[in-house]
C-alpha positions as CSV (number, residue, x, y, z in Angstrom):
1,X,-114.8,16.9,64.1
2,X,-118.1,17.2,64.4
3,X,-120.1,16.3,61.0
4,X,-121.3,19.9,59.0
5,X,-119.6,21.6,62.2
6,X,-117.2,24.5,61.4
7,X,-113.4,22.9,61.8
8,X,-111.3,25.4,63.9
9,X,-107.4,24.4,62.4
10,X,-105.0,23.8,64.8
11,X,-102.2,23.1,62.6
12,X,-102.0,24.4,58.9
13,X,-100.8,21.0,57.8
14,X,-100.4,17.9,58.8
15,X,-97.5,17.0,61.3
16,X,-96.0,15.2,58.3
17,X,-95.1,18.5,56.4
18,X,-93.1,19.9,59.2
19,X,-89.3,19.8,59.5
20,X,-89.8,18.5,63.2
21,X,-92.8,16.7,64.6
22,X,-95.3,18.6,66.1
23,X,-95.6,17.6,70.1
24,X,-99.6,16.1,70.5
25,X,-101.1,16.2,73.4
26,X,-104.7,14.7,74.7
27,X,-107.4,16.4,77.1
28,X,-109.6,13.5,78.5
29,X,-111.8,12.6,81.7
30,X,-110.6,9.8,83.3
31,X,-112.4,6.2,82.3
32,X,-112.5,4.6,85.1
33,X,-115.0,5.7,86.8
34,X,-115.7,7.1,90.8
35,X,-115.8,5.9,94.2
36,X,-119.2,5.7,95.6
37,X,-123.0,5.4,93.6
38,X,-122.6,4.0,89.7
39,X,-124.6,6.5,87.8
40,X,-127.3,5.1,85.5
41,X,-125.2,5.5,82.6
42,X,-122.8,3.1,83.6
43,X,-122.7,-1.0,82.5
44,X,-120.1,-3.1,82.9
45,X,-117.2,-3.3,80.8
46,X,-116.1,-6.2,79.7
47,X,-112.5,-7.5,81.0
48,X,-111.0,-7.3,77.7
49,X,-112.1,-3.7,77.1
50,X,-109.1,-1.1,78.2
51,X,-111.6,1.6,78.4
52,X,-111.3,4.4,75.3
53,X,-108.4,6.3,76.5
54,X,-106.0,3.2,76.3
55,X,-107.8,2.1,73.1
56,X,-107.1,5.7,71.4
57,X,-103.3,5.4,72.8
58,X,-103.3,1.8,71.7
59,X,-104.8,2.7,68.1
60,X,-103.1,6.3,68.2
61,X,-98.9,4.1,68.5
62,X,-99.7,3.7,64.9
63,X,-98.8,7.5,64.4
64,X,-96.4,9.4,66.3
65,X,-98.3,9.4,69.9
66,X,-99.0,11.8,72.6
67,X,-96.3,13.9,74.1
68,X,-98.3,14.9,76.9
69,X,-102.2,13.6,78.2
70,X,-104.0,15.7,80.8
71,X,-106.4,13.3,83.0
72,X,-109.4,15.0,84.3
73,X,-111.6,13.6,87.2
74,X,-114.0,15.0,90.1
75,X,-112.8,14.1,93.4
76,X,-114.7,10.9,93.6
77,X,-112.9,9.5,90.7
78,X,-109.9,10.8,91.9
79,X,-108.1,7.3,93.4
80,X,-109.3,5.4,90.2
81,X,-108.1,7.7,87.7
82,X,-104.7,7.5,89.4
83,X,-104.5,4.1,87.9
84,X,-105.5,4.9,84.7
85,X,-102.7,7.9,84.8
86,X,-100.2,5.0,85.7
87,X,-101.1,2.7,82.6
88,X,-101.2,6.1,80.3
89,X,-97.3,6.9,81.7
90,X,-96.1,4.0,80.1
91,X,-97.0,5.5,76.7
92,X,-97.0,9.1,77.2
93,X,-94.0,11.1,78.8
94,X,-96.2,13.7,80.5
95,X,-99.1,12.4,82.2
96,X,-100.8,15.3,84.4
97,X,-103.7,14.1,86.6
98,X,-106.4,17.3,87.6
99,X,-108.8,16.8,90.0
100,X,-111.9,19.0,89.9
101,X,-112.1,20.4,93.1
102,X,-116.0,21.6,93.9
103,X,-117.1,19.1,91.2
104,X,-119.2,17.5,93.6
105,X,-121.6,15.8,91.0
106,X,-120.1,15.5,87.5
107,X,-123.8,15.3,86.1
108,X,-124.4,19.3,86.8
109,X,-123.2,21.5,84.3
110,X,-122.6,24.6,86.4
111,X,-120.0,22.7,88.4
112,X,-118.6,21.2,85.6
113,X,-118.4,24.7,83.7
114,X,-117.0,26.7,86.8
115,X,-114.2,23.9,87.6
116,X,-113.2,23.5,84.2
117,X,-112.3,27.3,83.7
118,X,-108.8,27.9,85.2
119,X,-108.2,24.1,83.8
120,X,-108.7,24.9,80.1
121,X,-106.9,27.9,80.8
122,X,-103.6,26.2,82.2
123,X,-104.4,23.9,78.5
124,X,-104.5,26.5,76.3
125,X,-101.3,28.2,78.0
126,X,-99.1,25.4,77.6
127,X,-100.4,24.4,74.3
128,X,-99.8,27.6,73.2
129,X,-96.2,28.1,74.4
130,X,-95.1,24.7,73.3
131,X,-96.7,24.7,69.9
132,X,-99.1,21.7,70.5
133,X,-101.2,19.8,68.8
134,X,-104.4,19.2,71.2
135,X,-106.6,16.7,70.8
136,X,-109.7,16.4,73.2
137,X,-111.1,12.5,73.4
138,X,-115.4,12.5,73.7
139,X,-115.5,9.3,74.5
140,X,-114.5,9.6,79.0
141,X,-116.9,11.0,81.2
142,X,-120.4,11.5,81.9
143,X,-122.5,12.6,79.1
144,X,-122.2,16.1,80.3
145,X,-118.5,16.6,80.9
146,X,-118.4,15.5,77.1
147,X,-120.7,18.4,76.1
148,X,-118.8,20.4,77.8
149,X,-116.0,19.3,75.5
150,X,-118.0,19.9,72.6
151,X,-119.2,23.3,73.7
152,X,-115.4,24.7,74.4
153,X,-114.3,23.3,71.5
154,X,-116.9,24.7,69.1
155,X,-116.7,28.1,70.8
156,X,-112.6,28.0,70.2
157,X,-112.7,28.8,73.9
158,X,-110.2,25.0,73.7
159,X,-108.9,24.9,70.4
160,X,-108.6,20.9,69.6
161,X,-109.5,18.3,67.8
162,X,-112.4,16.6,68.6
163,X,-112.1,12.5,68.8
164,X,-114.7,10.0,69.9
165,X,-113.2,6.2,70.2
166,X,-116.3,3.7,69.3
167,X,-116.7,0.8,71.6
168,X,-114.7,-2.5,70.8
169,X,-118.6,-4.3,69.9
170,X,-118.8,-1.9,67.4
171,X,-115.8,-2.3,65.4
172,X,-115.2,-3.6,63.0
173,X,-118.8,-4.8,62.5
174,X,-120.8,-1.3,62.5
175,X,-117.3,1.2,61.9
176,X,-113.9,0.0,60.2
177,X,-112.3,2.0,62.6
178,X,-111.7,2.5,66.2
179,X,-111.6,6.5,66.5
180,X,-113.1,8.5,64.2
């Protein structure tokens, strides 16, 4: 959620209250990264440091997991983010990888916007048929594939949670939690 935002209520309760657990899934760019020039944004993450997808599905086995994850990455990221759909298939029993096609540079919104369309489309389908609860992680991607995030989210054009996994220095020294 984003703090004095409107909260757009996927479930009515909490999973908890159901007679049978509600099937979660996550919507996330891939974390690790493209093929080719390192944009500005980017340091280096330290060995220890999974990357925020596998620390949300590390901190997330706590609960009752992910059902399903949908990995998103532009073509560039395409071979890298194959890895990281690998390492989330050992948690998750539905891992779908969906490369961006025209997404050509993931900085420029218009491509991001237009390619993300028949994606978020496909999300809300399924999670609409099978009852799911969606969660969207903040925390992958350049800074504008993550507004994006928060823009379709905000708009109920993707209705999910919002969740942004601080980085490993910051916890528990400046946050007592992970994801928040």
């Amino acid at each position: 959620m984003v703090h004095g935002a409107p909260s757009l209520r996927v479930q009515d309760a909490s999973p908890r209250v159901y007679d049978a657990p509600v099937p979660r899934a996550l919507l996330t760019w891939s974390d690790r990264g493209v093929e080719g020039p390192t944009p500005a944004h980017h340091g280096p993450r330290p060995k220890s440091d999974r990357g925020p997808v596998l620390r949300l599905i590390e901190e997330d086995e706590e609960r009752d997991g992910y059902d399903t994850a949908w990995v998103v990455a532009s073509p560039a990221g395409e071979r890298l983010a194959q890895t990281l759909v690998h390492d989330l298939s050992a948690r998750v029993t539905n891992v779908r990888l969906r490369t961006l096609a025209g997404v050509e540079d993931p900085s420029d919104y218009a491509q991001l916007f237009r390619a993300l369309g028949p994606l978020i489309e496909e999300v809300e389908r399924d999670r609409t048929r099978r009852a799911l609860s969606l969660d969207v992680l903040l925390s992958a991607g350049t800074p504008q594939a993550q507004t994006l995030w928060v823009i379709l989210t905000q708009s109920g054009a993707l209705r999910a949670r919002m969740l942004q996994v601080i980085p490993s220095a910051f916890v528990p020294a400046v946050h007592d939690r992970a994801v928040r």
